[in-house]
C-alpha positions in Angstrom: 175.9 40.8 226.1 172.5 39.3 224.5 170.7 42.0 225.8 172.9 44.5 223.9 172.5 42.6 220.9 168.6 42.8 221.0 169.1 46.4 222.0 170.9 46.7 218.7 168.7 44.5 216.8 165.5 46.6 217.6 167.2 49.8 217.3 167.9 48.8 213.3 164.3 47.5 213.2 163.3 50.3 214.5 165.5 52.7 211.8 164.6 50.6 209.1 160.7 51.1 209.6 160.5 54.6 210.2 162.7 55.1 206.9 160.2 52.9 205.0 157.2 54.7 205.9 158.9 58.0 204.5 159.9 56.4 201.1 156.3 55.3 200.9 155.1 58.9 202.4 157.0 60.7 200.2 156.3 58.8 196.8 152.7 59.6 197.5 153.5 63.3 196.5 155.8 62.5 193.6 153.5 63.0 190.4 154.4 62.3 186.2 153.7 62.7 183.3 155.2 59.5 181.7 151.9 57.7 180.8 150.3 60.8 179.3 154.0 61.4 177.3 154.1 58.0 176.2 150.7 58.3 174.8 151.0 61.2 173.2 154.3 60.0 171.3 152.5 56.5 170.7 154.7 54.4 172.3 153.6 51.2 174.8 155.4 50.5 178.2 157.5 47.7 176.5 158.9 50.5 174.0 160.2 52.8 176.2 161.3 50.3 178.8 163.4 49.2 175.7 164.9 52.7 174.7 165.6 53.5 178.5 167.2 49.8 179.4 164.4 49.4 182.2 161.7 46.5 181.9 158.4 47.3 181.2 157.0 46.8 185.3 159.7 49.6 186.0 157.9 51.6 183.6 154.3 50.8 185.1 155.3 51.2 188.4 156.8 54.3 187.6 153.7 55.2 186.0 150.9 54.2 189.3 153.2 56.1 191.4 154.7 52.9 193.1 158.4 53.5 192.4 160.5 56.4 192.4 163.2 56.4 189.4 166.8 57.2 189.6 167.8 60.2 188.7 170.0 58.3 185.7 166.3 57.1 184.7 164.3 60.1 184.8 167.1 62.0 182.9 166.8 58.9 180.3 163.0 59.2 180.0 163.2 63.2 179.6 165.4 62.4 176.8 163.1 59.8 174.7 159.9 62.5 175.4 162.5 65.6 174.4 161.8 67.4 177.2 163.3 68.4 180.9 162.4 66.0 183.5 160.6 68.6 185.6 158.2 68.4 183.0 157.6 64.9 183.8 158.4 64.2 187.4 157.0 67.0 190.2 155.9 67.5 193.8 152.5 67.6 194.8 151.6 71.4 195.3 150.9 70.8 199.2 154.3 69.4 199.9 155.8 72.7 198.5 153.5 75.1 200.4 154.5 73.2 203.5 150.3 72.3 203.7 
C-alpha cells in the first residue's frame, strides 16, 4: 500500500513539473505592448493597475513578460489603450512558423 502511495506521489510530482516548465516555456514567446501603450497614453503602472482592478506588480510583471494575464485582464487593458488585445498581447513569430 505505501508503495502505491509513493507511486502516486511521484507520478503528481512528476505532472506538476513538466506542466511548470511549459507555463514558463510558453510565456517566453508571449510578447506586449502594454509598457509602450502605457507610455504613449502617459499613464504609470499604478494608474492602470487602478483602472483594470489589478495591483501595480501584476502590471510589471505583465509587462517583463513574467506573468500571463487572464483573458478578463487583457480584454480590460485593450479597453483602457482603445484598442483589440491582439494589438497588445502576441506570439513570437517562431512559435507560429512551427521554427
Amino acid at each position: 500500500m505505501i508503495i502505491y502511495i509513493l507511486y502516486i506521489i511521484i507520478y503528481i510530482m512528476q505532472y506538476i513539473i513538466y506542466n511548470s516548465n511549459m507555463e514558463v516555456e510558453s510565456l517566453s514567446n508571449l510578447v506586449n505592448r502594454v509598457r509602450e501603450l502605457r507610455a504613449r497614453d502617459r499613464l504609470s503602472q499604478e494608474e492602470l493597475a487602478k483602472r483594470i482592478g489589478a495591483s501595480r506588480q501584476t502590471i510589471a510583471l505583465i509587462e517583463r513578460g513574467d506573468y500571463s494575464p487572464s483573458v478578463l485582464l487583457a480584454l480590460k487593458i485593450a479597453a483602457v489603450f482603445a484598442v483589440q488585445v491582439e494589438d497588445i498581447f502576441s506570439i513570437q513569430d517562431e512559435l507560429i512558423r512551427g521554427v
